[in-house]
N, C-alpha and C positions, 0 to 999 in steps of 0.2 A: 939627473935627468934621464940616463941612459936605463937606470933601473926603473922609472915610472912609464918610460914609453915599452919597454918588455912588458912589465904588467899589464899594460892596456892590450899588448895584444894577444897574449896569455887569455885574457879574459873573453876577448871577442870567438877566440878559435873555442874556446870551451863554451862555450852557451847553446851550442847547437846540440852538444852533446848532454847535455845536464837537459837542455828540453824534453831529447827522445825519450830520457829515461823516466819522466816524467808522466808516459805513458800518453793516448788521446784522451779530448776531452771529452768530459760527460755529458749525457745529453737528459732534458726531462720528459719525463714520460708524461704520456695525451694522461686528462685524468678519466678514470674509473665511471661509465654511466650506469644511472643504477635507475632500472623500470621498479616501480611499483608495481607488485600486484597485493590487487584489493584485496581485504577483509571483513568476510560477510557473519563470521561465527562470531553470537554473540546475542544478550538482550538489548530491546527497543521498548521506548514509550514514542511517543507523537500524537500529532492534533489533525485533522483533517476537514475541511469542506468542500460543497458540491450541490448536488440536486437532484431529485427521485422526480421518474415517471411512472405513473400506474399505465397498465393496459386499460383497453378500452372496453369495458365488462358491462353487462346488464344482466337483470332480474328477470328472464323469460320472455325477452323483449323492453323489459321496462329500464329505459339507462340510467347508470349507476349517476349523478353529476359529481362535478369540480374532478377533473383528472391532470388541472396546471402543475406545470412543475414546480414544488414545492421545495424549497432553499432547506438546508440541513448541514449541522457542525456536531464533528463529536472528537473521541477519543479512540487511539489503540495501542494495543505491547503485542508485544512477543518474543520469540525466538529464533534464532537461524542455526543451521550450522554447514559450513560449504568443507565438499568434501569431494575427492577425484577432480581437486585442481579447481572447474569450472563450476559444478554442480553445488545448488543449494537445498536445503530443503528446511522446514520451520513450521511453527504454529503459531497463529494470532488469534487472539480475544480483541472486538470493536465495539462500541454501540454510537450511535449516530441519534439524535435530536432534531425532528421535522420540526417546520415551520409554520405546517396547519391543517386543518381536517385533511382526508383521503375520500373518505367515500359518503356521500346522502341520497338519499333514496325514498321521494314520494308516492306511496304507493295509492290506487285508487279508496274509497271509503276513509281517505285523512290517515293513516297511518304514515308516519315519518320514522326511517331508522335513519341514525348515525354511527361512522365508526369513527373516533378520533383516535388517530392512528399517533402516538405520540412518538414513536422511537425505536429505530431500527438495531438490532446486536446480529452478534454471529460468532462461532469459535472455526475457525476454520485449519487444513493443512494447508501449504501453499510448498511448490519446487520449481525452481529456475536454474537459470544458465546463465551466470555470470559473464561479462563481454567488459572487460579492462571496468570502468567506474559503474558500468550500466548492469540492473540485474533484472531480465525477463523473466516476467512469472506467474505460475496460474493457482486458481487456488479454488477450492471445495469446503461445505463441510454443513455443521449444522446454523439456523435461522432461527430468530426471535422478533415477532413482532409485539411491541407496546399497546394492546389495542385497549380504548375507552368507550364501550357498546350503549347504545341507548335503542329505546323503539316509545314512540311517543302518538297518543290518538287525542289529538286537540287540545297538544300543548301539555299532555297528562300522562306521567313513567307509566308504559304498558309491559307487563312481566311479558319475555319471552324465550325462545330454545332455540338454540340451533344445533345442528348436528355435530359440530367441533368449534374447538377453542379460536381457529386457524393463526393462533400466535405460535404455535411451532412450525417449522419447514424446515428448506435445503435450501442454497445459495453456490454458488458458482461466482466467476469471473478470474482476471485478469488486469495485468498493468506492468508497470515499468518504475522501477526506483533506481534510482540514480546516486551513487557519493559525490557530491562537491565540497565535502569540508572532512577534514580526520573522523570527524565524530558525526557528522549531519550528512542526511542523506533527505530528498526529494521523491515524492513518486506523484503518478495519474494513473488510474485504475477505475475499469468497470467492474459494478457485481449485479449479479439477479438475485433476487430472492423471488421463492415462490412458496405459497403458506397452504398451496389447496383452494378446495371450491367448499363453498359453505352456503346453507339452505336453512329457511325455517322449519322447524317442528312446530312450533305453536308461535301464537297461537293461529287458529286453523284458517281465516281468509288469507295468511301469508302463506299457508302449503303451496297451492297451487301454481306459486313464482318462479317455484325452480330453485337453481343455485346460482351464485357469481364464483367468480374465480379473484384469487388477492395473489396478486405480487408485483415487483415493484423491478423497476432498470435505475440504476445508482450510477455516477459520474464522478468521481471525487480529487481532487489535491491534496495531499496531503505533506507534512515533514516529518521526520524521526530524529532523534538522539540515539547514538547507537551505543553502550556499553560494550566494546570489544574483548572478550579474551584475553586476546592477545595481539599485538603490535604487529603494523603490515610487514608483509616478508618483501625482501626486496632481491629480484634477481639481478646479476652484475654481468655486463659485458666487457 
């Protein structure tokens, strides 16, 4: 009995000592927050619709009619590639699909011209400023109009000339795409095109009308699929 009760207190006087050297204890560390920043280097496809306004143009005084805004859907790709951190820059090929004539034009003595304006393209550059998922951007470059020409005197194909094609031009604008998904990204973006002024050459009661002027103010929504390079970087605090 005399030996169990020394044990027990053997034991108590040591435990304080076997504690210490046990060292303090551990502690866990907060975990690791990890920002994303986005990735913009890389190919796109995507789909887009909207809605074209022409300006308001006439023939030497004689008005152009139907200038409603006209519904349009089409297609774009391209490229990007962001570089200095924030900065992007890329190229895209579009073309867009209207939804119905653009311009008619009765002119005095029964002459009737039509353009059936079928469908808008473009190859443009485009450079932004990346801001966390948002990419601000503007974009230039060259213009394609689809046109479907007619001139008709009482209902009967009347051969005629004009000074230009006005299916080539320049285009401009601007918008905003956005990533909400790893691969998917969103945008809304204005563009102008403008194709020049065009006038008759023949045949000769249309000379004296002058020219109109062709271009169009565009509206669009569109989505992308983004093929990425390579995987977002993620900075760690």
């Amino acid at each position: 009995m005399k030996k169990f009760l020394l044990a027990t207190a053997f034991a108590a006087l040591a435990a304080p000592a076997l504690a210490a050297d046990l060292g303090p204890r551990g502690y866990t560390r907060a975990p690791v927050f990890a920002a994303p920043v986005y990735n913009w280097t890389g190919f796109y496809i995507g789909g887009h619709v909207g809605g074209a306004f022409s300006a308001s143009n006439d023939f030497n005084g004689l008005v152009l009619s139907d200038y409603d805004a006209r519904f349009f859907g089409g297609v774009q790709a391209g490229a990007d590639w962001q570089f200095a951190q924030n900065w992007v820059i890329g190229a895209e090929g579009q073309y867009s699909w209207l939804g119905k004539n653009n311009i008619n034009a009765t002119f005095p003595g029964g002459f009737v011209y039509n353009n059936n304006q079928r469908g808008l393209g473009s190859v443009t550059g485009r450079v932004g400023y990346a801001a966390g998922p948002a990419l601000f951007y503007i974009k230039g470059g060259y213009a394609y109009s689809d046109n479907r020409e007619t001139l008709t005197l009482g209902g009967v194909p009347v051969a005629f000339v004009l000074d230009g094609s006005h299916s080539n031009g320049w285009t401009v604008g601007g918008g905003v795409e956005y990533l909400f998904a790893p691969n998917w990204s969103a945008k809304a973006e204005y563009q102008y095109y403008d194709f020049g002024n065009s006038r008759f050459l023949a045949p000769a009661p249309l000379v004296p009308f002058g020219s109109f002027h062709n271009d169009e103010h565009t509206l669009k929504a569109g989505v992308n699929y983004r093929f990425n390079f390579a995987s977002p970087v993620v900075a760690r605090y």
